[in-house]
C-alpha positions as CSV (number, residue, x, y, z in Angstrom):
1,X,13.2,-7.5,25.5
2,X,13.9,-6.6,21.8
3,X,11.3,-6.8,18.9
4,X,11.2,-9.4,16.7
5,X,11.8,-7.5,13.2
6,X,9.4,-7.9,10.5
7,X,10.8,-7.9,7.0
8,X,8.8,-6.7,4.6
9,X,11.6,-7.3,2.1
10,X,11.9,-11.0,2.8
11,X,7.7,-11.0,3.2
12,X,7.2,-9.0,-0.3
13,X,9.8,-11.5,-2.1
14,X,8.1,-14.8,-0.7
15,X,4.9,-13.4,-2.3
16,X,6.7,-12.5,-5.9
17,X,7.8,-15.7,-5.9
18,X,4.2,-16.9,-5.7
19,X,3.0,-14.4,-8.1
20,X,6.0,-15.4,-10.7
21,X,4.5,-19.1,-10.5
22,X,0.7,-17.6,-10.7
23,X,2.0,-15.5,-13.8
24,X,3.6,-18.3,-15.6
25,X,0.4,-20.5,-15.2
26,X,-1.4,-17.8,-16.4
27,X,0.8,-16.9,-19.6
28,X,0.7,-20.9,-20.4
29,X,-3.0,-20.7,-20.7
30,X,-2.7,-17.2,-23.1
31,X,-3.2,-15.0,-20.3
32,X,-0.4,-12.4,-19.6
33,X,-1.8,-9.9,-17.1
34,X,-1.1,-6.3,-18.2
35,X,-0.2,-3.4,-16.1
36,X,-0.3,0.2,-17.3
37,X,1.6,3.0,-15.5
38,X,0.8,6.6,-16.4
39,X,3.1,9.2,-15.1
40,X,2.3,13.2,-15.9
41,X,5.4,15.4,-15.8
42,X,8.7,15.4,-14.2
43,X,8.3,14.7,-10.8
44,X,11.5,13.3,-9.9
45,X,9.7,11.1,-6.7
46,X,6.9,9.7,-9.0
47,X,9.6,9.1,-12.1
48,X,11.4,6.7,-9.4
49,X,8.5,4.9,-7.9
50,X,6.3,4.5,-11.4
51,X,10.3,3.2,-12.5
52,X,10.1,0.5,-9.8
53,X,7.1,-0.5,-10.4
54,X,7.5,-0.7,-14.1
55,X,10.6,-3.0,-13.5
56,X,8.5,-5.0,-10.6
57,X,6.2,-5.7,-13.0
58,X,8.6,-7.3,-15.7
59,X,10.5,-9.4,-13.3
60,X,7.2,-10.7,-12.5
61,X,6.6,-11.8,-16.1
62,X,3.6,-8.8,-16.2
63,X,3.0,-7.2,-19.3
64,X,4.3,-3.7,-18.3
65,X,3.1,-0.4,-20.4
66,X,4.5,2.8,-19.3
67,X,3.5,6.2,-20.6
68,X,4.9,9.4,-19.2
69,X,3.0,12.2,-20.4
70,X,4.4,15.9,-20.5
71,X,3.9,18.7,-17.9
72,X,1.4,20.3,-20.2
73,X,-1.0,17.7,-20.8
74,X,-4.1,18.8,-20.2
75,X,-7.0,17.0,-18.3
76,X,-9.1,16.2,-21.6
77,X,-6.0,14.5,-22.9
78,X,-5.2,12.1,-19.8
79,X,-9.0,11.1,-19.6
80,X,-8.9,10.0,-23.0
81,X,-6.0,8.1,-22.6
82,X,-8.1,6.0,-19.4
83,X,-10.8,5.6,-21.8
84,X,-8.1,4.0,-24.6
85,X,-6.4,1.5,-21.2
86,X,-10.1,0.8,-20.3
87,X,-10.9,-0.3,-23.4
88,X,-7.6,-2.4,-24.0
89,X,-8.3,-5.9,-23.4
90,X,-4.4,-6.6,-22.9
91,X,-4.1,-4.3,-20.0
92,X,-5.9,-5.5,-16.5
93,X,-4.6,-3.0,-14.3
94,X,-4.2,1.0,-14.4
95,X,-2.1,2.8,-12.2
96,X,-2.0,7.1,-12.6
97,X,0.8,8.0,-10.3
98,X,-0.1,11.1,-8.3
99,X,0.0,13.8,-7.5
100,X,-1.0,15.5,-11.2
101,X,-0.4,18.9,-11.9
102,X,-2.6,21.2,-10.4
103,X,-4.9,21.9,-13.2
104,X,-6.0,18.6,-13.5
105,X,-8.6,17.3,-11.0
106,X,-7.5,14.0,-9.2
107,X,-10.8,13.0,-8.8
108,X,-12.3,13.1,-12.1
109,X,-9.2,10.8,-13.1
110,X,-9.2,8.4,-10.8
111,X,-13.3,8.6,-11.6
112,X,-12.5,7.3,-15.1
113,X,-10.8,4.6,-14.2
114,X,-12.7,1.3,-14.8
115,X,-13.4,-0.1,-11.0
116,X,-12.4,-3.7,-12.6
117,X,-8.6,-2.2,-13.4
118,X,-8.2,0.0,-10.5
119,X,-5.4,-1.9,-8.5
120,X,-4.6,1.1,-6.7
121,X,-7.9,0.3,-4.9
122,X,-8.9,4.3,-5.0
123,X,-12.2,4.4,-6.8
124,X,-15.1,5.0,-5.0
125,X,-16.8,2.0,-6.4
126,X,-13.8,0.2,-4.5
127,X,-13.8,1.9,-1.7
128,X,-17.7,0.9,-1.2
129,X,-17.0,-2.5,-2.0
130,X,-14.6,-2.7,0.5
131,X,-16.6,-0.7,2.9
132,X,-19.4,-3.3,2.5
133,X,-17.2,-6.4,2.9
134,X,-16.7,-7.8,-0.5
135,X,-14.5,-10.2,-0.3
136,X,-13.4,-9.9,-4.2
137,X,-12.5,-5.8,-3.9
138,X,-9.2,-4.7,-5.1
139,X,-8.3,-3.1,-2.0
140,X,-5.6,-0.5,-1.5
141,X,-1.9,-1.7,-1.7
142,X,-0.6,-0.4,1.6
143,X,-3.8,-1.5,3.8
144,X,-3.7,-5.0,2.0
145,X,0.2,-5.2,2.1
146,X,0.3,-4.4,6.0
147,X,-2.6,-7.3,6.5
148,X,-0.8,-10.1,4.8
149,X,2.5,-9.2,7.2
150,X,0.6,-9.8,9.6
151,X,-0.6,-13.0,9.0
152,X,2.9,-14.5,7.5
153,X,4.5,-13.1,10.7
154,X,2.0,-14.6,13.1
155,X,0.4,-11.6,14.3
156,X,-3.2,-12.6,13.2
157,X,-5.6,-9.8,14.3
158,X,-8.4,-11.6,14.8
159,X,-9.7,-10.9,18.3
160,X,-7.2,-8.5,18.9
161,X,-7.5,-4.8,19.3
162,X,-5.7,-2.8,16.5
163,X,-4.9,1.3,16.9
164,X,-4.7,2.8,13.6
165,X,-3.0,6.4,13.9
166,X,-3.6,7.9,10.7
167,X,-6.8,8.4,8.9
168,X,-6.3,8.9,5.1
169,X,-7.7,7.5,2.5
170,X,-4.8,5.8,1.4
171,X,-3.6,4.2,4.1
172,X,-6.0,4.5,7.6
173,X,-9.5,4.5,6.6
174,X,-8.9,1.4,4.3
175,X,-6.4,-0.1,6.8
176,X,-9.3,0.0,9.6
177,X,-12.1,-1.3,6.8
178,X,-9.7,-4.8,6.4
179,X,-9.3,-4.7,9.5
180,X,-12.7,-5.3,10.3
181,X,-13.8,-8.0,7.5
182,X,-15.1,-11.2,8.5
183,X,-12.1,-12.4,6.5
184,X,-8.8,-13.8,7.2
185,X,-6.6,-10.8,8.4
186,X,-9.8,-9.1,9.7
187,X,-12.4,-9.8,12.6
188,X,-10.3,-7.1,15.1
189,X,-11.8,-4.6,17.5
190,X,-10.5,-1.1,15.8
191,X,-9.6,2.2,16.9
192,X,-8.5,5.1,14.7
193,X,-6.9,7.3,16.2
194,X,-5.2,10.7,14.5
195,X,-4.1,14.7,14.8
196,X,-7.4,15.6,16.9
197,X,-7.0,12.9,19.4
198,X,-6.7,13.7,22.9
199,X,-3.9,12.3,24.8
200,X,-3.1,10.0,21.9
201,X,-0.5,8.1,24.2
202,X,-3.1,6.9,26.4
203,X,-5.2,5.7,22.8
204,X,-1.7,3.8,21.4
205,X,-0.9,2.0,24.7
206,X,-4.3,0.2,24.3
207,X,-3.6,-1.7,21.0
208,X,-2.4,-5.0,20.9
209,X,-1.2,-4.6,17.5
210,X,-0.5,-0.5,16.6
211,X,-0.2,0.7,12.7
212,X,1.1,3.9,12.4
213,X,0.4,6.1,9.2
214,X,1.0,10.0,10.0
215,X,3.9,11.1,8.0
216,X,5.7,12.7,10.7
217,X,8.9,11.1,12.5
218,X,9.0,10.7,16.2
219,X,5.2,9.9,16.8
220,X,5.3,7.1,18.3
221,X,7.4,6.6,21.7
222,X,8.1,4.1,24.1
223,X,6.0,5.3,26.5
224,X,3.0,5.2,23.7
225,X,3.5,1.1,23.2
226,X,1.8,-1.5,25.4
227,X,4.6,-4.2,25.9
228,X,4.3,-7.0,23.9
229,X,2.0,-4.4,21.2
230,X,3.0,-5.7,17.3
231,X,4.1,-2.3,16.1
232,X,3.8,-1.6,12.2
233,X,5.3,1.6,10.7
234,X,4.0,3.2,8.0
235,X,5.7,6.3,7.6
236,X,8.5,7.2,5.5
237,X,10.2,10.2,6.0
238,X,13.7,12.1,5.7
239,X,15.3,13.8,8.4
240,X,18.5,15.7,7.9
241,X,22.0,13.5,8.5
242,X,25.5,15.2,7.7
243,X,26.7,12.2,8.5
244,X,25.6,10.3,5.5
245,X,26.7,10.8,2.3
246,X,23.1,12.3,0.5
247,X,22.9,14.5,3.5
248,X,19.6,12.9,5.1
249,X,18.4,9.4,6.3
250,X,15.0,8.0,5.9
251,X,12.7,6.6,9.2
252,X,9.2,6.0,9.9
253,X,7.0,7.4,12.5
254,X,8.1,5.4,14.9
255,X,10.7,5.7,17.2
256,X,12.4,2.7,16.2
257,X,15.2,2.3,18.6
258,X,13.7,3.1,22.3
259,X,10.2,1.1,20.5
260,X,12.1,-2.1,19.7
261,X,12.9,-2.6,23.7
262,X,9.0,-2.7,24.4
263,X,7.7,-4.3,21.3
264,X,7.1,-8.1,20.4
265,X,7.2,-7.2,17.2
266,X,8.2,-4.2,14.8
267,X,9.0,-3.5,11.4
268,X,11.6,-1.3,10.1
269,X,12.0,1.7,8.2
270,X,13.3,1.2,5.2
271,X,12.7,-2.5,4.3
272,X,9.2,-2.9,6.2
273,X,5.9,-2.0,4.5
274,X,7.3,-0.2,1.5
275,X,8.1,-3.7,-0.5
276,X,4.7,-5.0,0.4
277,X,3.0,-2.0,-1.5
278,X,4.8,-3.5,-4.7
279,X,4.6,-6.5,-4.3
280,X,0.1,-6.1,-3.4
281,X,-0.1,-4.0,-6.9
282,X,1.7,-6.9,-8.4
283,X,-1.3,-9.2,-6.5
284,X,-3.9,-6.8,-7.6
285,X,-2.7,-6.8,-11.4
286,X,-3.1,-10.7,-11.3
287,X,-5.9,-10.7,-8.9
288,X,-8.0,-8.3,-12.1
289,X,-6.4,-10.3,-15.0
290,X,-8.0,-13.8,-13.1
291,X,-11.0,-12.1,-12.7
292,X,-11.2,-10.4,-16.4
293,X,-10.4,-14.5,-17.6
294,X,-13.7,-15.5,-15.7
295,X,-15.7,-12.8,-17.4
């Protein structure tokens, strides 16, 4: 048997397609939902990913603002610069790419955010909302990206029992949360599993659908995978590859090729959950401009 593959590239452009229709609606009735992007420093990883965003955004019709801040910015500065977005009735949705420099505390910036333009889903008014079932939060991108693969692919986790090996709070802890909803994409039985776990194999070969978020290659083996189990990788990594030209290839934290044979279903690393995190900020952005439009 070989995994069916789940393409999160052909799932995330299905659902920009939808959003581009949403957007167009929207903009006919005076409505342009407005993203802002703040980047701090030179990081060259967060230049590239606030860059595809930014240009995600546009193709979506989406009001895009970016504003990339020097290295030596200092924390007063950024938080006055929230205040300004929060107050800025023609943005909907603030994004501050992290990590900052060290100086400035993560928390107290994401803090400042207004809960109601937080489509990264972070705040901790969010994370309660989501923790209490509110069908209306803007959840995580990641956690609410991996849900709606699921359900376009046919892998509905209702009733089923879903592993989730990783707990941060980017990824595992709200991944479990949707998970558990009385909501479309939710009503599972949930495990999260992580580093402490004793014989995590044992734990994995239990799921019926297994999402993997750890951020180190190789977790997951055959022998770890029920057959049949829906396996969804999370993890993006590089490993070294003289054989390619940039010297390194990227995989997830799954053993792709010996997983595959056991599997039902899979997806793959690149080109499986990484476009569905764009494409859910996208959802977020028109999700809060909607919302805003009600208010």
């Amino acid at each position: 048997m070989s995994a069916t593959i789940i393409s999160g590239t052909e799932i995330a452009r299905a659902i920009r397609d939808e959003l581009n229709a949403q957007v167009a609606q929207l903009a006919e009735d005076g409505r342009v939902p407005g993203l802002a992007t703040v980047l701090v420093g030179e990081n060259p990883a967060s230049r590239l990913y606030v860059g595809m965003k930014n240009r995600a955004a546009a193709e979506a019709g989406i009001h895009s603002r970016q504003i990339t801040l020097p290295d030596t910015t200092t924390e007063d500065e950024l938080l006055a610069l929230i205040d300004e977005l929060n107050r800025d009735p023609a943005i909907h949705g603030i994004l501050v790419q992290l990590p900052l420099p060290r100086r400035i505390d993560d928390a107290k910036v994401l803090l400042a955010i207004d809960p109601d333009k937080d489509v990264d889903g972070f705040h901790p008014v969010n994370v309660g909302r989501l923790a209490t079932g509110d069908p209306d939060v803007l959840a995580p991108c990641t956690p609410r990206g991996i849900i709606e693969m699921l359900l376009r692919s046919g892998a509905d986790p209702s009733g089923k029992h879903v592993v989730v090996v990783g707990r941060s709070n980017i990824v595992g802890k709200p991944m479990a949360l949707l998970l558990l909803r009385k909501a479309p994409g939710g009503n599972a039985t949930v495990t999260v599993a992580h580093s402490r776990t004793a014989d995590l194999g044992a734990v994995a070969r239990t799921a019926d659908i297994l999402v993997v978020a750890v951020g180190w290659p190789g977790t997951i083996t055959r022998e770890m995978v029920k057959p049949g189990a829906v396996v969804i990788d999370v993890g993006t990594n590089r490993v070294d590859d003289p054989t390619r030209e940039r010297g390194y290839r990227v995989v997830g934290d799954v053993e792709f090729d010996e997983v595959r044979e056991v599997a039902s279903a899979i997806t793959p690393v690149p080109g499986g959950v990484g476009p569905m995190t764009i494409a859910m900020l996208l959802a977020n952005t028109v999700e809060a401009a909607v919302r805003r439009g009600r208010g």
